[in-house]
VEXDREN-2710 file (C-alpha; in Angstrom, 1 decimal):
% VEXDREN-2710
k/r/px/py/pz
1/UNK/123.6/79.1/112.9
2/UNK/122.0/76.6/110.0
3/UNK/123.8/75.8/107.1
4/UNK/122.4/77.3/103.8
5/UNK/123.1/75.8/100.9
6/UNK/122.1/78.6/98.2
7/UNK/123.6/76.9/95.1
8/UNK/121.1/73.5/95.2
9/UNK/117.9/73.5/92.8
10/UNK/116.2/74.2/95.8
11/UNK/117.9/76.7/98.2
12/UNK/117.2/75.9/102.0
13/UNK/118.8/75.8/105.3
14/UNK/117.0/72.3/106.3
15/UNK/119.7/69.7/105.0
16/UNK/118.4/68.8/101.8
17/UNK/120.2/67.2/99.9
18/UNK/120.4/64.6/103.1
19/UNK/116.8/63.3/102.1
20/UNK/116.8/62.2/98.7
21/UNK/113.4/61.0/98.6
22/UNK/111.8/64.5/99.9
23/UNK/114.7/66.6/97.3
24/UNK/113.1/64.5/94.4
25/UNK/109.3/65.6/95.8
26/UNK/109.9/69.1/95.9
27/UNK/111.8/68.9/92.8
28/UNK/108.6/67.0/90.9
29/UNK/106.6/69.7/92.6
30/UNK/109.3/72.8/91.3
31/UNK/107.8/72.9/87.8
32/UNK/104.3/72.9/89.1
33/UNK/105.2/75.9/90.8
34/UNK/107.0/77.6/87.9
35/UNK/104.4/76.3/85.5
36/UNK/101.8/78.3/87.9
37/UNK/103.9/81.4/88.3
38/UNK/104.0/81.6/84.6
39/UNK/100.4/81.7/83.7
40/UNK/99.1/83.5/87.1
41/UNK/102.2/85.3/88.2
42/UNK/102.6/89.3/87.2
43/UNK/101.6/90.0/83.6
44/UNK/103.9/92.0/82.5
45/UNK/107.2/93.2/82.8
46/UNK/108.5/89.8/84.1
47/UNK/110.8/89.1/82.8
48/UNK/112.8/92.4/83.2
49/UNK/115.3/92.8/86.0
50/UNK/113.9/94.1/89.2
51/UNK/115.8/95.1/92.2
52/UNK/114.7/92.7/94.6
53/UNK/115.8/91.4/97.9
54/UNK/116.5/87.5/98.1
55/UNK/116.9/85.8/101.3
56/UNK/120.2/83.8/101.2
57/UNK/120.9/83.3/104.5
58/UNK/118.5/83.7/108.0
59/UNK/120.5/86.5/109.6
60/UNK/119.9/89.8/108.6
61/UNK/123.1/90.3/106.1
62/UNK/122.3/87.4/104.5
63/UNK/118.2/88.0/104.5
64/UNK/118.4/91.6/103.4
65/UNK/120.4/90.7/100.1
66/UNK/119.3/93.4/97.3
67/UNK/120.4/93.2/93.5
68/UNK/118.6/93.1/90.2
69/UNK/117.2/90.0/89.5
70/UNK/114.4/88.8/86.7
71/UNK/112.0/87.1/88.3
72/UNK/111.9/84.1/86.2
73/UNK/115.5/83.8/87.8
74/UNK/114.4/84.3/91.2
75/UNK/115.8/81.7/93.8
76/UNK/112.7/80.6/95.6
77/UNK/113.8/78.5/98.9
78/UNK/112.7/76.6/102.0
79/UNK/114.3/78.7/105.3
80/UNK/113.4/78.3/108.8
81/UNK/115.0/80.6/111.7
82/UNK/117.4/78.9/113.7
83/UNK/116.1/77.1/116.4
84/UNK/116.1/78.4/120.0
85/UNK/117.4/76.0/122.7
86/UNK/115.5/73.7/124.9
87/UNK/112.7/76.0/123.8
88/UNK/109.5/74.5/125.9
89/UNK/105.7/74.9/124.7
90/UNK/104.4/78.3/126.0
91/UNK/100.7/77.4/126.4
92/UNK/97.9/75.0/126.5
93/UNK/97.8/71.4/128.2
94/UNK/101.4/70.5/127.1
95/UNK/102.7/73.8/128.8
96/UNK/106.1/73.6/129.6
97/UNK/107.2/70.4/127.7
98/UNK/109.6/70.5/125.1
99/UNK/108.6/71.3/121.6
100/UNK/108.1/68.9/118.6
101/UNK/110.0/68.2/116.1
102/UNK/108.0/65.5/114.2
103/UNK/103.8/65.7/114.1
104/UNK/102.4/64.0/117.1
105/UNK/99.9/61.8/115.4
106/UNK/96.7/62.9/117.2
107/UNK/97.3/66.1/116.0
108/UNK/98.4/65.3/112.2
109/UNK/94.8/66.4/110.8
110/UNK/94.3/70.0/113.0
111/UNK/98.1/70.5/112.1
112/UNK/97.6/69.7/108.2
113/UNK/94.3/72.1/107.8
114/UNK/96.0/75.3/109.7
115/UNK/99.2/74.7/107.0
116/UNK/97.1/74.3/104.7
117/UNK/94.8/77.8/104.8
118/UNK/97.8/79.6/105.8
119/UNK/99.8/78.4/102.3
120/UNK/96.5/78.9/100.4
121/UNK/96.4/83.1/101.0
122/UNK/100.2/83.1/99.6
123/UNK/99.3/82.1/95.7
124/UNK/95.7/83.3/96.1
125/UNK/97.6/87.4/96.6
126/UNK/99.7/86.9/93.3
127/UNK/96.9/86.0/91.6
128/UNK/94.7/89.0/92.6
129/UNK/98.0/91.1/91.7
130/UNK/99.0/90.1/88.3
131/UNK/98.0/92.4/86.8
132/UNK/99.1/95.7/88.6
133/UNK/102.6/96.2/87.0
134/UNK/100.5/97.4/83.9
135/UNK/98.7/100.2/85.6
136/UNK/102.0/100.9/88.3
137/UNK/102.3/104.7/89.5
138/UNK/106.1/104.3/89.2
139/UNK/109.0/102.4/88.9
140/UNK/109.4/102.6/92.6
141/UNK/106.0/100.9/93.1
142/UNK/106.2/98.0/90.6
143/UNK/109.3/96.8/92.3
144/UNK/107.6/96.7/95.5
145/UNK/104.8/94.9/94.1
146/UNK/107.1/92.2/92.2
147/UNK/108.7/92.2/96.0
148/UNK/105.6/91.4/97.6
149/UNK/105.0/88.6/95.1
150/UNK/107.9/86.8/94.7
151/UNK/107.9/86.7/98.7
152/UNK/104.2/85.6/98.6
153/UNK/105.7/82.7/96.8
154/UNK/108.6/82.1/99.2
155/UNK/105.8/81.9/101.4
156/UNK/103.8/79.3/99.7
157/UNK/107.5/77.4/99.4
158/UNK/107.5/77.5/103.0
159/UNK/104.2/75.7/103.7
160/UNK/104.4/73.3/100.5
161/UNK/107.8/71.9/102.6
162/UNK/106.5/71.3/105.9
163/UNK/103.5/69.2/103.7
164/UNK/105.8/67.2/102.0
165/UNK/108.5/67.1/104.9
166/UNK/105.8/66.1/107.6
167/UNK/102.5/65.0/106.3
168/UNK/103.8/62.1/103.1
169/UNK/101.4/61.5/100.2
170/UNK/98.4/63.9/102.2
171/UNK/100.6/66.9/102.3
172/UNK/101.8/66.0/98.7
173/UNK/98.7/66.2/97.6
174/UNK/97.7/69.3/99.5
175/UNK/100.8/71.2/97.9
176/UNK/99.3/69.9/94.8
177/UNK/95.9/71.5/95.2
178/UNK/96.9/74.5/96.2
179/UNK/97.9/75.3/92.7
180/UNK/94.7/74.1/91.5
181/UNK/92.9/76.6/93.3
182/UNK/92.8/80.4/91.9
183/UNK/91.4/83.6/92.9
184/UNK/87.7/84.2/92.1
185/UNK/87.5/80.8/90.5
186/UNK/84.0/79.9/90.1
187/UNK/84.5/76.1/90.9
188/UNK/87.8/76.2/92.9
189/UNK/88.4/79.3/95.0
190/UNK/90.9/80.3/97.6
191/UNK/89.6/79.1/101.3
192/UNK/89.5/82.4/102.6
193/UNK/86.5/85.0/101.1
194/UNK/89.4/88.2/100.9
195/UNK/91.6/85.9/98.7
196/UNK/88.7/85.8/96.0
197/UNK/88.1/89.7/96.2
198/UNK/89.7/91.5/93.1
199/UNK/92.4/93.6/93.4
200/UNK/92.1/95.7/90.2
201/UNK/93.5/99.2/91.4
202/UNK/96.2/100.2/92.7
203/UNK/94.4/101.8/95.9
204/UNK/92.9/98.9/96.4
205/UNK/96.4/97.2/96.2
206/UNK/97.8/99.6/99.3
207/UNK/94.6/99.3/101.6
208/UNK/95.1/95.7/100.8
209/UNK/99.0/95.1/102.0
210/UNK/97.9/97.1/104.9
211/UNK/95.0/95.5/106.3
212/UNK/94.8/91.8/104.6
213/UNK/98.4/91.5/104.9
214/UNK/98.2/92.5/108.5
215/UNK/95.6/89.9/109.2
216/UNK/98.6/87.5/107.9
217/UNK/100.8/89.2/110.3
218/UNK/98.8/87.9/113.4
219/UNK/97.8/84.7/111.8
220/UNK/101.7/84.1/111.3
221/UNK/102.7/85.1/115.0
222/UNK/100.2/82.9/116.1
223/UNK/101.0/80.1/114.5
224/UNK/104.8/81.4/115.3
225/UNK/103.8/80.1/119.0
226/UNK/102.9/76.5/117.6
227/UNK/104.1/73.7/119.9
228/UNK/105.7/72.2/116.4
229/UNK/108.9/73.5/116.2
230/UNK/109.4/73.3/111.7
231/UNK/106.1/75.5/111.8
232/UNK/107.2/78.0/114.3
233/UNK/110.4/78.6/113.0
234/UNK/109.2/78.7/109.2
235/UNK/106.9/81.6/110.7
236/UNK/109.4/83.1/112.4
237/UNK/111.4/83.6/109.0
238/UNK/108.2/84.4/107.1
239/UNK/107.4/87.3/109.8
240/UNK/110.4/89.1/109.1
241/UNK/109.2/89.1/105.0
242/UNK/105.6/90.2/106.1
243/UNK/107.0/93.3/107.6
244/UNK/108.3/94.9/103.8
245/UNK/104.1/93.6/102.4
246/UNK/102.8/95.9/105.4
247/UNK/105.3/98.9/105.3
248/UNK/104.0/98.7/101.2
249/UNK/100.0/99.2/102.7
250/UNK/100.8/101.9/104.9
251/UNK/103.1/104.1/103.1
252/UNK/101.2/103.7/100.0
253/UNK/97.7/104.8/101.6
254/UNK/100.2/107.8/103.3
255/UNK/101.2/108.8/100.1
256/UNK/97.8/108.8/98.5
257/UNK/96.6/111.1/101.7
258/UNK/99.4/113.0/101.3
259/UNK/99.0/114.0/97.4
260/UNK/94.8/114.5/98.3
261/UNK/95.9/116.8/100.7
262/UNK/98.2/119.0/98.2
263/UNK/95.5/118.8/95.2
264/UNK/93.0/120.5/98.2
265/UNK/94.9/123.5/99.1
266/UNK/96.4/123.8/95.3
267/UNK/92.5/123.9/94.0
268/UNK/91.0/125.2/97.3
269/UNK/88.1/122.4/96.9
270/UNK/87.4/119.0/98.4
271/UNK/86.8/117.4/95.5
272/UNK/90.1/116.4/94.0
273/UNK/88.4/114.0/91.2
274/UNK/88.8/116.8/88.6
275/UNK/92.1/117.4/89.1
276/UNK/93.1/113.9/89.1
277/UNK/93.3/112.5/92.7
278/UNK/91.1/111.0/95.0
279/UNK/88.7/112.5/97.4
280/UNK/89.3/111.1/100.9
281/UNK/85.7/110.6/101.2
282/UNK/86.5/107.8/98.2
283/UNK/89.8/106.5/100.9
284/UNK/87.4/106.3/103.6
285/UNK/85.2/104.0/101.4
286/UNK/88.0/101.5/100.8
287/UNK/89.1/101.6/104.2
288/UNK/85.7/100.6/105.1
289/UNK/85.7/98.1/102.7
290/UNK/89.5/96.3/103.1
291/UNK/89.3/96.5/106.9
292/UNK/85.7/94.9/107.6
293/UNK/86.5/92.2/105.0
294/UNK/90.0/91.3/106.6
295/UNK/88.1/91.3/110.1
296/UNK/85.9/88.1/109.1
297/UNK/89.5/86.2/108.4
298/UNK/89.6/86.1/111.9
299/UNK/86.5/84.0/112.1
300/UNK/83.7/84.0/114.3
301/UNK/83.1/85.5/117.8
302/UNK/83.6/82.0/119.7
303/UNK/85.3/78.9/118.1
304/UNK/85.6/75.5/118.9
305/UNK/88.4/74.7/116.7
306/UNK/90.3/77.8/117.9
307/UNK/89.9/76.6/121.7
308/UNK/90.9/73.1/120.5
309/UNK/94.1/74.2/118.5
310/UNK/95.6/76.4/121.9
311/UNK/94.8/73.7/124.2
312/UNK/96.9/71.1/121.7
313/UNK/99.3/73.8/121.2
314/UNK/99.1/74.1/117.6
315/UNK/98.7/78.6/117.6
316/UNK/98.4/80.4/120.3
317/UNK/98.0/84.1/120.7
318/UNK/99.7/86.9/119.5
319/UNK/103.0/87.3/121.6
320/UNK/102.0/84.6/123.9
321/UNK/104.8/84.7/126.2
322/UNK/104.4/88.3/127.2
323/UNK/100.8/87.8/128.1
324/UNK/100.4/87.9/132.0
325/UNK/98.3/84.7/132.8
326/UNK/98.5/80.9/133.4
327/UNK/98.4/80.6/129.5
328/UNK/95.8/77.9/130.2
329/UNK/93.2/79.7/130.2
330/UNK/90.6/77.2/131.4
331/UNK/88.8/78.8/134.0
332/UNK/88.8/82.5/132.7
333/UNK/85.9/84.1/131.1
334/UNK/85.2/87.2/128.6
335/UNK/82.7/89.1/127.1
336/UNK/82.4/89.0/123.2
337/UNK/80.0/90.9/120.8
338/UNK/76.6/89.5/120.7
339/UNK/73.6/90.0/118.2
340/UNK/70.3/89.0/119.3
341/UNK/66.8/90.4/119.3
342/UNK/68.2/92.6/116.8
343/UNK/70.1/95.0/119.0
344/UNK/74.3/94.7/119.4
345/UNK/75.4/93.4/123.1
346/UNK/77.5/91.0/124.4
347/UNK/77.6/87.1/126.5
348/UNK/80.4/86.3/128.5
349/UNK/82.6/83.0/127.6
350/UNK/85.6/81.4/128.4
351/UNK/89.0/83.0/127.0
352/UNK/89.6/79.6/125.2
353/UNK/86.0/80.0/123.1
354/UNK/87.0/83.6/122.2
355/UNK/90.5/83.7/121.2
356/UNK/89.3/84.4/117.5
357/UNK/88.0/87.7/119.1
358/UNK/90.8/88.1/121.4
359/UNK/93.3/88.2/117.9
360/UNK/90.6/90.5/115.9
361/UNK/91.0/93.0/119.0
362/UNK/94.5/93.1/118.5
363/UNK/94.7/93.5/115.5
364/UNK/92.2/96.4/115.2
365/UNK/94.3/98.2/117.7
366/UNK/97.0/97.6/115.6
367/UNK/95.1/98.9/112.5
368/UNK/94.4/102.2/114.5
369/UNK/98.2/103.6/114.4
370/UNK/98.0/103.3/110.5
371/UNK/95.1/106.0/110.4
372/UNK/96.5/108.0/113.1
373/UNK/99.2/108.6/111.1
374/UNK/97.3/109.3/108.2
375/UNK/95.1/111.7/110.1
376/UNK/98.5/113.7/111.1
377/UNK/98.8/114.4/107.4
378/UNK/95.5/115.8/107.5
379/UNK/96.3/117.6/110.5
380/UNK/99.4/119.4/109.5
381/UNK/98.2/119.9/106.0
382/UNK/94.9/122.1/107.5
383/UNK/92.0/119.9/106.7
384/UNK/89.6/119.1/109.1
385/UNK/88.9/115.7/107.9
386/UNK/89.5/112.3/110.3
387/UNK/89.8/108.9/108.3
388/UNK/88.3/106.3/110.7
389/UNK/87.8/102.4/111.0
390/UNK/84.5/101.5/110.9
391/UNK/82.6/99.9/113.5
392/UNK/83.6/95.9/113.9
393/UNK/79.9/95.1/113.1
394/UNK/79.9/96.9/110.1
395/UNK/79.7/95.0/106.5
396/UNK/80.5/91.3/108.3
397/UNK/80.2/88.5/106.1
398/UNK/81.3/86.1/109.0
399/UNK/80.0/85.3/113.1
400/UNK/77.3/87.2/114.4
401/UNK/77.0/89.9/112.8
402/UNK/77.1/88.5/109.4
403/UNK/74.4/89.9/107.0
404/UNK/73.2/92.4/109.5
405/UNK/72.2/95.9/108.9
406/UNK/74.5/98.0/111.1
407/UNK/76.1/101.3/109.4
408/UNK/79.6/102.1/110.0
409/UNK/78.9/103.9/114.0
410/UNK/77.6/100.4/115.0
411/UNK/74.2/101.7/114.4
412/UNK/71.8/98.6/113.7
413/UNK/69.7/100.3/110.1
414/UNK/66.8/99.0/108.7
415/UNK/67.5/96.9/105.4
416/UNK/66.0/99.4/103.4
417/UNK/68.3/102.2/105.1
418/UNK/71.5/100.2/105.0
419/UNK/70.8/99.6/101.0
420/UNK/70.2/103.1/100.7
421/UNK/73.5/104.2/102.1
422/UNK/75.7/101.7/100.8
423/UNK/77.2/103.6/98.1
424/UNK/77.9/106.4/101.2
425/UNK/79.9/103.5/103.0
426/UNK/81.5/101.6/100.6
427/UNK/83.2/102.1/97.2
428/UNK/80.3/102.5/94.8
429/UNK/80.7/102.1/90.8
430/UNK/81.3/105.5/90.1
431/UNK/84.0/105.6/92.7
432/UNK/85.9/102.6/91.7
433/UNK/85.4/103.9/87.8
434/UNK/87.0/107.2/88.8
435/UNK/89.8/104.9/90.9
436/UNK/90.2/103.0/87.7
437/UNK/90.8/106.0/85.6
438/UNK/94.0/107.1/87.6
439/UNK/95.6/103.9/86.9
440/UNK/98.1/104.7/83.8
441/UNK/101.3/103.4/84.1
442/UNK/104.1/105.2/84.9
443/UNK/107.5/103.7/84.0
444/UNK/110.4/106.7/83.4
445/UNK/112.4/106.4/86.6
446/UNK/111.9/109.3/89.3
447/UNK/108.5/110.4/87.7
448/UNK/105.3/109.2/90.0
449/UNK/101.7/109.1/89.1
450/UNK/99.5/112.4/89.4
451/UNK/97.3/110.6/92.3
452/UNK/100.2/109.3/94.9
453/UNK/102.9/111.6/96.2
454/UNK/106.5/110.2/95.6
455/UNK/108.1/108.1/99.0
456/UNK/110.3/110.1/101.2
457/UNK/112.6/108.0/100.4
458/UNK/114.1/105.1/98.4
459/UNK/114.9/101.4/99.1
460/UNK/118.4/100.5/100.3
461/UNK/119.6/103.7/100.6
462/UNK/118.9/103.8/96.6
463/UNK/117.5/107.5/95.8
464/UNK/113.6/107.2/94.8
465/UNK/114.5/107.8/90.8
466/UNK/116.8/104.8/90.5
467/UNK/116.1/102.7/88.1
468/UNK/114.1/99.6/90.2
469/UNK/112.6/97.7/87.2
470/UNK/114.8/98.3/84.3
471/UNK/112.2/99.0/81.4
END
């Protein structure tokens, strides 16, 4: 088990204070950080104490430590898992040889860039978010947001050491830059196109923990696989923190099912929007919307780079080691989705070309379970209505289907028909005007927004009206 030492500037569990010249880097960088979280961090209510969990420790005592806490007092920190013995690379050309523990030198660039778009998505969220605590549906929820953002900079923590630690005055000034990007910004966005979308609703919060946040799920236990021992175990810890972010997305879109459902048989009508909920025509919408965006963070079809990085053994797949094959994957072949002569088929390539499309797949199956158990709601409530995903071809900004007409069955549309229909597909105006109308904070403890049903129940074994933010 690593030591922790909780009490430095800087809590970690990777022997700090033993390298004077990186302490004093992360400690120039440390007011950056709180300089950033300050001016782009939640809006409001940030300074009040919040009953958050703070990771003191790596084991599961020590991780799941709850109190109230402001946020401005918040102990950001730098933990990796322990490290698992002899461990030996899983996949790719160096299969089978032990792991790294320093950057092998022909890899120092590929290495850099994935750190670097994976830390990126942690700030970019907090920025989207600041501004939700104003419009939160209850006490309950606002904690969970500040939970998710004061993780999603852990997070960012956990990247900006491995730059400094591993990659000298370029990873310094990569942890640099990554507060110089924001959100939406005109002439320095995030990397990634979902880390630039808004997030001004509180629906559009939920669907995004659930599927963005998922997408950082597999993007994490990929890179959890990495042949570079700092960067797997840093994912590791972060995986066990991604879990809450997800949990968040898919009780939150249960709720709002589950509140649409009891506004229907209370009114006896479909449309809810005059009696203050959502229609779950409107949910379908934004589950259109979050899930076909979050698909093109996955990348294209077939990727050079991706084939490149699991041959080097910088990310493999999702749970690579329980994958029956050579893990080499040299002389197998697949078939991915294809668009050409304007009609949807497919080409067959190797498994290392598609492993973008390999991760998407699983993660779309994964996606599934949240929507069947929506559609239970549905089920048990009476209402013959089935939330679905849409088609992976639908609304792609990214790989071959980018820009193409194809509605949300996988149908390929004229232009004209696909403009026509858009507000039928995806959250129009009106819709996110109604959405935006909902949004009036709630802060009495116990009492819950008119649009959301209340959780079943609370956080560590709290009942759901404690007091979570004290107001």
């Amino acid at each position: 088990m690593s030591l922790v030492d909780i009490d430095a500037k800087i809590p970690n569990n990777v022997a700090l204070a033993g390298d004077r010249r990186l302490q004093r880097a992360l400690e120039g960088w440390q007011p950056k950080f709180i300089r950033w979280w300050e001016e782009l961090g939640p809006s409001a209510f940030k300074t009040n104490p919040v009953f958050l969990r703070t990771a003191i420790d790596v084991g599961q005592e020590g991780w799941a430590n709850f109190d109230h806490v402001s946020m401005p007092d918040y102990r950001w920190g730098i933990f990796l898992a322990d490290p698992e013995p002899d461990r030996k690379i899983a996949f790719g050309d160096h299969k089978g040889e032990a792991v790294w523990q320093e950057v092998p030198g022909e890899y120092r660039s590929d290495l850099r860039r994935l750190i670097v778009v994976q830390g990126d998505t942690e700030p970019a969220s907090v920025e989207q978010q600041r501004h939700l605590s104003l419009t939160a549906p209850s006490l309950y929820d606002m904690r969970n947001l500040f939970q998710v953002n004061v993780e999603e900079g852990r997070h960012l923590w956990a990247m900006v050491y491995l730059l400094h630690r591993y990659f000298g005055r370029d990873g310094r000034d990569e942890a640099d830059e990554m507060l110089e990007r924001h959100s939406g910004d005109t002439d320095k966005p995030r990397i990634l196109g979902a880390f630039n979308e808004p997030t001004p609703d509180w629906l559009s919060f939920f669907m995004f923990t659930y599927f963005t946040d998922r997408d950082g799920k597999y993007q994490l236990a990929s890179l959890r696989e990495s042949a570079f021992d700092p960067l797997s175990r840093t994912c590791d810890f972060m995986l066990k923190e991604e879990a809450h972010h997800m949990f968040v997305g898919a009780s939150g879109v249960g709720r709002v099912v589950e509140r649409t459902a009891e506004l229907m048989r209370e009114h006896d009508t479909a449309d809810v929007h005059p009696h203050g909920g959502i229609n779950l025509e409107v949910l379908q919408k934004y589950v259109n919307f979050h899930f076909t965006v979050s698909l093109d963070l996955f990348g294209a079809e077939t990727s050079t780079n991706a084939a490149n990085y699991f041959a080097a053994g910088l990310k493999g797949r999702f749970q690579e080691e329980r994958r029956d094959d050579d893990h080499r994957l040299k002389d197998d072949y697949r078939l991915v989705p294809d668009f050409a002569d304007g009609t949807i088929g497919t080409r067959e390539v190797t498994q290392l070309a598609a492993l973008n499309e390999t991760l998407r797949e699983d993660y779309i199956e994964d996606c599934q379970k949240g929507l069947n158990r929506w559609n239970r709601t549905l089920v048990e409530a009476g209402i013959e209505f089935e939330l679905r995903l849409p088609a992976a071809s639908f609304n792609r900004q990214v790989g071959t289907f980018r820009g193409r007409s194809i509605d949300p069955w996988g149908r390929v549309v004229s232009e004209q028909e696909w403009q026509a229909n858009a507000p039928d597909w995806l959250p129009s105006s009106t819709d996110r005007a109604h959405v935006e109308s909902l949004m009036v904070g709630v802060s009495e403890p116990g009492k819950m927004a008119g649009w959301v049903a209340p959780p079943s129940r609370g956080i560590n074994q709290k009942p759901v009206d404690y007091e979570y933010v004290q107001v």
